[in-house]
N, C-alpha and C positions, 0 to 999 in steps of 0.2 A: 487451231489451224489445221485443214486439211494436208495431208501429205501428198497424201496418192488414194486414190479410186477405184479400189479391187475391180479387176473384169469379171463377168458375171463366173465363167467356168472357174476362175482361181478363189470362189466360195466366198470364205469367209476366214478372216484372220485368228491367228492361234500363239503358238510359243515364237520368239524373237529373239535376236541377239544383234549383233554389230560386230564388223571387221576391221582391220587393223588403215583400212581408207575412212573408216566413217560412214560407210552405208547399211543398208538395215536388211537385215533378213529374216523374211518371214513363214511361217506355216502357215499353208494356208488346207483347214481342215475341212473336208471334204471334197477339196479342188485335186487332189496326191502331186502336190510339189511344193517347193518352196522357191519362194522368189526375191532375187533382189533388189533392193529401191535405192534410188541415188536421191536422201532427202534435200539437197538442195536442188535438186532441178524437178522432185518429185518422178521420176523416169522409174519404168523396171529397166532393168539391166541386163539382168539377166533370170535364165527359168531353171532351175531342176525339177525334173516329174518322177517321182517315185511309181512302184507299181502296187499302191494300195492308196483309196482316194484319202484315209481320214488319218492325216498330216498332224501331226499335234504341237510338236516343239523342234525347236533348233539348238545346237550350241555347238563349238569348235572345242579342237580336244588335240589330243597326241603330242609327240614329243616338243612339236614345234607349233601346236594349233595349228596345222594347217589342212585334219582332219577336221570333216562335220560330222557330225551323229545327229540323225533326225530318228525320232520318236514317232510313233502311231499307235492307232486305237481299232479296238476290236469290238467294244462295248456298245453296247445300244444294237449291233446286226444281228438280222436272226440268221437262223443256219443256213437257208439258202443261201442269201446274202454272203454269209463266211466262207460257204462252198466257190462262190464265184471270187473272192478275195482272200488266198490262203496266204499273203504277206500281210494280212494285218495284225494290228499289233505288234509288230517284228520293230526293230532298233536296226537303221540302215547306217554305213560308214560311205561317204561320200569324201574322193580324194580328187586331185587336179582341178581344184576348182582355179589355182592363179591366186587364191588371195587368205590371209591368214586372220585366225583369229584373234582379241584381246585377251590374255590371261585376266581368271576371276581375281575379283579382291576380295581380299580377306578382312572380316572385323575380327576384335577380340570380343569376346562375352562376355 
C-alpha cells in the first residue's frame, strides 16, 4: 500500500522512526530535511530542513525523547561539493518539535 508520494524536492526516502501519536518521520536524503507523514490520512504534516541536503536517518533520544538527532552524509561529494556544504556529515539535535518519541525495545540475545 502506498502511504504517501515524496514531492520531487524532498528526493528520496532514507532513515525513519515514529512518534509517540503514531506518525512517521522520515529522511529524506538529498532533499536536507525530514518530514512528517500522518500514515492514516497519508498527509506531511510537518517539514524540518537541515542545512546540508544529504539527510540519512532519524531517531528521538534525550531524557524524555523529546530530542531528534538526525544524521547526514558526506560520502560520495567531491570537494567542491563539500566546500559548498560544510554541515555534512554532522549529527544535528533538533528540540521543540511538540512531539515525543517511542523509547527502543530491547531483545535479549
Amino acid at each position: 500500500k502506498l502511504l504517501y508520494h515524496l514531492e520531487k524536492e524532498e528526493q528520496m526516502p532514507d532513515g525513519m522512526c515514529i512518534d509517540t501519536e503514531g506518525k512517521l518521520w522520515v529522511a529524506c536524503i538529498d532533499g536536507g530535511r525530514v518530514i512528517r507523514i500522518d500514515p492514516e490520512t497519508g498527509k506531511r504534516i510537518q517539514t524540518v530542513r537541515l542545512p546540508t541536503p544529504r539527510i540519512t536517518s532519524c531517531c528521538f533520544g534525550g531524557k524524555d525523547y523529546s530530542e531528534m538527532y538526525v544524521t547526514s552524509a558526506y560520502d560520495g561529494l567531491d570537494e567542491a561539493t563539500l566546500a559548498k556544504e560544510p554541515h555534512a556529515g554532522e549529527i544535528f539535535k533538533i528540540t521543540g518539535l511538540g512531539v515525543k518519541g517511542i523509547p527502543q525495545n530491547f531483545y535479549a540475545a
